[in-house]
C-alpha positions in Angstrom: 0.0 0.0 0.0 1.4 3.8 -0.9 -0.2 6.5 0.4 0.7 10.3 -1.4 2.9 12.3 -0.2 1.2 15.8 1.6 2.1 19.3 1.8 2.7 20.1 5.8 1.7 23.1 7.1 3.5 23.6 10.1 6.6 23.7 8.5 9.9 21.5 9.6 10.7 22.8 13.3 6.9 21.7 14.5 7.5 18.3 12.8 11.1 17.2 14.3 11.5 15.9 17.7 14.3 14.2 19.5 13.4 11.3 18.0 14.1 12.3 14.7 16.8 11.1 12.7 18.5 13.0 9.9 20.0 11.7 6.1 21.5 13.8 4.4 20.8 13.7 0.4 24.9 13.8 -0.1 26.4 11.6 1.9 30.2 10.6 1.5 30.5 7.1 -0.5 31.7 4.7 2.3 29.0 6.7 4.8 27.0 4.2 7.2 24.5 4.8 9.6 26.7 5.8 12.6 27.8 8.9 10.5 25.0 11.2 10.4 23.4 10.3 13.4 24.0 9.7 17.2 22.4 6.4 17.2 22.2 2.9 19.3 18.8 0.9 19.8 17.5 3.0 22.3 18.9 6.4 21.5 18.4 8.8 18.2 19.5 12.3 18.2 19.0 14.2 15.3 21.7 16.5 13.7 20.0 20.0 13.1 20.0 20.0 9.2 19.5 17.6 6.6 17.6 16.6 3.3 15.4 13.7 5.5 14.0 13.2 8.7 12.2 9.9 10.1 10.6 9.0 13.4 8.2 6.5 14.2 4.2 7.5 14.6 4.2 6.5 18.2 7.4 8.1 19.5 9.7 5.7 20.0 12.9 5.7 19.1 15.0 2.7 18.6 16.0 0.5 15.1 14.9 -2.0 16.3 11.2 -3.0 17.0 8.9 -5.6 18.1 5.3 -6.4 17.3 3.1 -8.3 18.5 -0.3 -9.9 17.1 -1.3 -10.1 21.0 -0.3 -6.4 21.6 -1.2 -4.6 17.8 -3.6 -7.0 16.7 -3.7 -6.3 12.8 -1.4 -4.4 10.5 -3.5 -1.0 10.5 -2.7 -0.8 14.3 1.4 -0.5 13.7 3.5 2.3 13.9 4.6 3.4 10.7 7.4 5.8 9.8 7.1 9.4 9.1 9.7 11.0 6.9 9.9 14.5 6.5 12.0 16.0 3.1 13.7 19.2 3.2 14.9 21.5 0.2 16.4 23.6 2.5 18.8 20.8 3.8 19.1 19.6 0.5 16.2 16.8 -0.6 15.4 17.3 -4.1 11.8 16.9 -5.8 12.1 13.8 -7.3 13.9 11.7 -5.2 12.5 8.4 -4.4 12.6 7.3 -0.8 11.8 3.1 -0.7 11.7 1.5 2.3 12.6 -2.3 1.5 13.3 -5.9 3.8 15.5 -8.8 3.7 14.0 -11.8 2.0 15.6 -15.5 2.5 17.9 -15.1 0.0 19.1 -11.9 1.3 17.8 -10.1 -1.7 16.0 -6.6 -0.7 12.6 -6.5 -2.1 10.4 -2.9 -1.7 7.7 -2.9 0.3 7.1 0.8 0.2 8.0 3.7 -2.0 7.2 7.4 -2.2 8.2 10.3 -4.3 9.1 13.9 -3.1 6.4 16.0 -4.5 7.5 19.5 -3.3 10.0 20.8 -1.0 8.0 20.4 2.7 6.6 16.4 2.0 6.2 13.9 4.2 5.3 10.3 3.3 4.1 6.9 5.8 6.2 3.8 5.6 3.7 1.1 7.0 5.4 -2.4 7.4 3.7 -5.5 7.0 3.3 -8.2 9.7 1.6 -10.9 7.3 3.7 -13.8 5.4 2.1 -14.7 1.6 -0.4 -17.3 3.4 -1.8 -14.4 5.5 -0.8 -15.6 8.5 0.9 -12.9 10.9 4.6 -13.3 10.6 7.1 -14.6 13.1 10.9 -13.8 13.1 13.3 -11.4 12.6 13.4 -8.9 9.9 15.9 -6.8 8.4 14.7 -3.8 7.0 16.4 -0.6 5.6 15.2 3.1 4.4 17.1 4.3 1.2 17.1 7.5 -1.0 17.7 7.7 -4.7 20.8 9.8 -5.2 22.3 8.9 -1.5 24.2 6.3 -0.4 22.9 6.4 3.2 20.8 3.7 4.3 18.9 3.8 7.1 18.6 0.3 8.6 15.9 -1.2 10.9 15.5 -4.9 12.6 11.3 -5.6 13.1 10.6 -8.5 14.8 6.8 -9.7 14.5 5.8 -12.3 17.0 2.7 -13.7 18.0 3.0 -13.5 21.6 
């Protein structure tokens, strides 16, 4: 499912919170995610400019996530990423932002994808807890948040449990 990116009206400093996470659109080749951010599982500090922003719909802040059936009970109930682009810190229209897993193979596969429309978008990165059967999934997942023109990825681990 894609949904549109919208204009914001608030502008970028009502949208950020600690929580936030910055990628910048030029990032050096051999960048990783430890560069642009202050980061660990349970900590994310944002750096004061760049081209992206994400943070998850409820507030939390970690990479790495569990969900539950028992707790979330179907995939509309999940928290999804927000990401904010910026012109000012140097997002460009155009760019695509895809947020993709980790099959079996080890193959990255999108799940999601959204195009920057203007220069104050933000687009919702909903992941999905059910395997090809339709059963909810269980196990680990590795997951990862990519820009077209920047080598930065931003990487997740969702693990969907039933219990």
């Amino acid at each position: 499912m894609s949904i549109s990116f919208k204009k914001i009206a608030t502008g970028s400093a009502a949208f950020l919170a600690a929580v936030a996470v910055s990628i910048p659109a030029a990032a050096p080749a051999n960048a990783t995610v430890a560069d642009p951010v202050v980061a660990s599982d349970t900590q994310v500090t944002a750096r004061a400019s760049g081209a992206y922003t994400w943070m998850w719909s409820d507030g939390a802040t970690g990479r790495r996530r569990t969900f539950t059936k028992r707790d979330y009970g179907y995939a509309a109930n999940l928290p999804y990423l927000v990401v904010e682009a910026s012109c000012a810190g140097g997002a460009r229209v155009g760019d695509v932002l895809k947020l993709q897993f980790q099959d079996y193979r080890g193959k990255w596969i999108t799940e999601d994808r959204h195009w920057v429309a203007d220069c104050n978008s933000i687009g919702y990165f909903e992941f999905n807890p059910y395997t090809s059967s339709g059963k909810w999934a269980v196990g680990a997942y590795k997951y990862r948040l990519i820009v077209s023109g920047a080598r930065l990825r931003a990487r997740f681990t969702i693990i969907f449990a039933r219990r």
